[in-house]
C-alpha positions in Angstrom: 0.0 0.0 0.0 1.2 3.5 -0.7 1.8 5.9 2.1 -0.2 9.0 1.1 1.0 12.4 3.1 -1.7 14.3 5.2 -3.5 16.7 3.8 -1.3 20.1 3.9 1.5 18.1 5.0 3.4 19.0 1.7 2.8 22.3 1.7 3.7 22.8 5.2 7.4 20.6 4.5 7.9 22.7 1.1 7.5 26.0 3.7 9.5 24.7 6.7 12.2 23.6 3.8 11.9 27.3 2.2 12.3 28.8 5.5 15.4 26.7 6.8 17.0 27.9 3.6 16.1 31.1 4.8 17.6 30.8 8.1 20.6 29.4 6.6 21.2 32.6 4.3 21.2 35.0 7.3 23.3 32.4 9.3 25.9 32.9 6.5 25.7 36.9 6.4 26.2 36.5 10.2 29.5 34.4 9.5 30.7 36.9 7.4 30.0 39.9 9.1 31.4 37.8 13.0 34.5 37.4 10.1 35.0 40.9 9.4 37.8 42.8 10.9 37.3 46.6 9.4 38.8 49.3 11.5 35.8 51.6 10.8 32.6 49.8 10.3 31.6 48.1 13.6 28.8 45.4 12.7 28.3 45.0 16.3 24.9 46.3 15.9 24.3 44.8 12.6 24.9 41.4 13.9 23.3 41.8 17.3 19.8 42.7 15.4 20.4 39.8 12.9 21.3 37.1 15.8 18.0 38.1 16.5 16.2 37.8 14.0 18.0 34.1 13.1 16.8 33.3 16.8 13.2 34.5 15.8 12.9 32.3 12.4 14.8 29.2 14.4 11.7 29.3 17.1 9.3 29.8 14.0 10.8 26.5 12.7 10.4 24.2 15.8 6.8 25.6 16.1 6.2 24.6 12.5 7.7 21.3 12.8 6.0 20.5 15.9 2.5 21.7 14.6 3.6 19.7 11.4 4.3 16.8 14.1 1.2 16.9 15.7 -1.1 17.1 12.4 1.2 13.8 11.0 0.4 12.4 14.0 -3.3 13.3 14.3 -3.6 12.1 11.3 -2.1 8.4 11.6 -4.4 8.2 14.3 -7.2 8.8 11.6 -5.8 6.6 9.0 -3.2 4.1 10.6 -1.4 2.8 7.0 -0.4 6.4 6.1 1.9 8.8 6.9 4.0 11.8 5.9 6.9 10.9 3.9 9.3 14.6 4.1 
């Protein structure tokens, strides 16, 4: 028997992967700025607010994988032989 994916599961792994990728590209900037060693442009500031912001998108990740989680598992409750497959 196939294994079919919950409703909206799909669409809710494509966004989690979209965001991670996300996530990544600012965790890169912040490497690069943490890297930089320029006498006259402090990115103190600049990497404080985008430590932030990478802490902000991490704790929208977890929610989504736990919500994500919770709907798999809601639904294998539902439907036993299926499950999401991401």
């Amino acid at each position: 028997m196939a294994r079919v994916c919950p409703p909206g599961c799909g669409l809710a792994a494509a966004q989690i992967g979209k965001d991670i990728h996300r996530a990544a590209e600012k965790l890169a900037k912040l490497t690069k700025l943490a890297k930089s060693k320029s006498l006259f442009d402090d990115p103190a500031a600049e990497i404080s607010e985008l430590s932030y912001v990478i802490t902000q998108d991490i704790n929208r990740l977890n929610e989504g994988r736990a919500r994500t989680h919770t709907h798999t598992h809601a639904h294998r409750e539902e439907r036993p032989a299926t499950s999401c497959m991401h």
